[in-house]
Structure formats: structure tokens, C-alpha cells
C-alpha positions in Angstrom: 32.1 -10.7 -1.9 30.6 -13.8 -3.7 27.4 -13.4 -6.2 25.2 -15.0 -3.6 26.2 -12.3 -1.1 25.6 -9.7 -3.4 22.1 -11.3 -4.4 21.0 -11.6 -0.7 23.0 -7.6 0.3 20.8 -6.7 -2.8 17.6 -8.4 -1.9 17.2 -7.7 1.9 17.9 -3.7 0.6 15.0 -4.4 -1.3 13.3 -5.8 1.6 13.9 -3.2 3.5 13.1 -0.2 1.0 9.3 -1.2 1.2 9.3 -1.5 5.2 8.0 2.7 5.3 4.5 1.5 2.6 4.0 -1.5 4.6 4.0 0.5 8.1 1.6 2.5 6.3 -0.9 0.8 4.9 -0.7 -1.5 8.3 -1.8 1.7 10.5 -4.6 2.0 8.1 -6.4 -1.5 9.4 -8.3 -0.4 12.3 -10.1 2.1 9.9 -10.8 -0.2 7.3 -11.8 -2.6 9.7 -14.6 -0.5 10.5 -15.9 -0.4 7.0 -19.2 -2.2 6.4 -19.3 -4.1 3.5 -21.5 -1.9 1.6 -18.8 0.8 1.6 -16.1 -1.4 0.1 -17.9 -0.5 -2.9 -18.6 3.2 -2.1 -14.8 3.6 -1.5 -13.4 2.0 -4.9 -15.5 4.3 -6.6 -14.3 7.5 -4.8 -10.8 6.7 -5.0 -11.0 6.0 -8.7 -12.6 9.6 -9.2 -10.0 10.2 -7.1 -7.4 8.9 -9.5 -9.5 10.4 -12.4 -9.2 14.0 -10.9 -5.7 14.2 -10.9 -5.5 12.4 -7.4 -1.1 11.2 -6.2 -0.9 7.3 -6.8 1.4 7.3 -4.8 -0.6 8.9 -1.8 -3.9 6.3 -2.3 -2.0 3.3 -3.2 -1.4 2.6 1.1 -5.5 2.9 1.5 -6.2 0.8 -1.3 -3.7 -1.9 0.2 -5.7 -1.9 3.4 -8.6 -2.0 1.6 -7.7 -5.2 0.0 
């Protein structure tokens, strides 16, 4: 296998490994659609207490995707 192979084999594994977040955080856009913006606000300030209080990064970081 040439290095280019192995760059692109590499890559679309890469690709592929962040297909499970992005399924996530895009079944989270009819709910954040319904957001005003008023609560945009409202729910960056929850999840950062969130955060604060010991909150899983890894279990907020698909909602704050959709939130963006």
C-alpha cells in the first residue's frame, strides 16, 4: 500500500469514527429548533453549572453542538 493509500484508509477511519456524535447531535435539532431565543441564553448557563457540578463532557457536548 502506497502512503497516499494509507493517508486516505487512515482518514476516511477518521471520518467514520465521528459518524455515532454527529447522528447524535443531528436527532437533537427538532428540539433545539423549538427553543426561543431567549432560552439560548437560559440553556448555556445551565449546562455550564452543569459542567461546574461535575456534569460528563462527553454526555453535553452533542446538545451543545445542536445548540450551536
Amino acid at each position: 500500500m502506497s502512503f497516499i493509500d494509507d493517508f486516505f484508509s487512515k482518514k476516511m477511519r477518521d471520518v467514520r469514527s465521528y459518524r455515532p456524535f454527529v447522528k447524535q447531535v443531528a436527532e437533537l435539532e427538532d428540539e433545539v429548533k423549538k427553543l426561543s431565543d431567549e432560552d439560548f441564553p437560559k440553556e448555556t448557563a445551565r449546562l455550564r453549572d452543569e459542567l461546574k457540578n461535575g456534569g460528563n463532557i462527553k454526555k453535553i457536548l452533542p446538545y451543545c453542538f445542536a445548540l450551536v
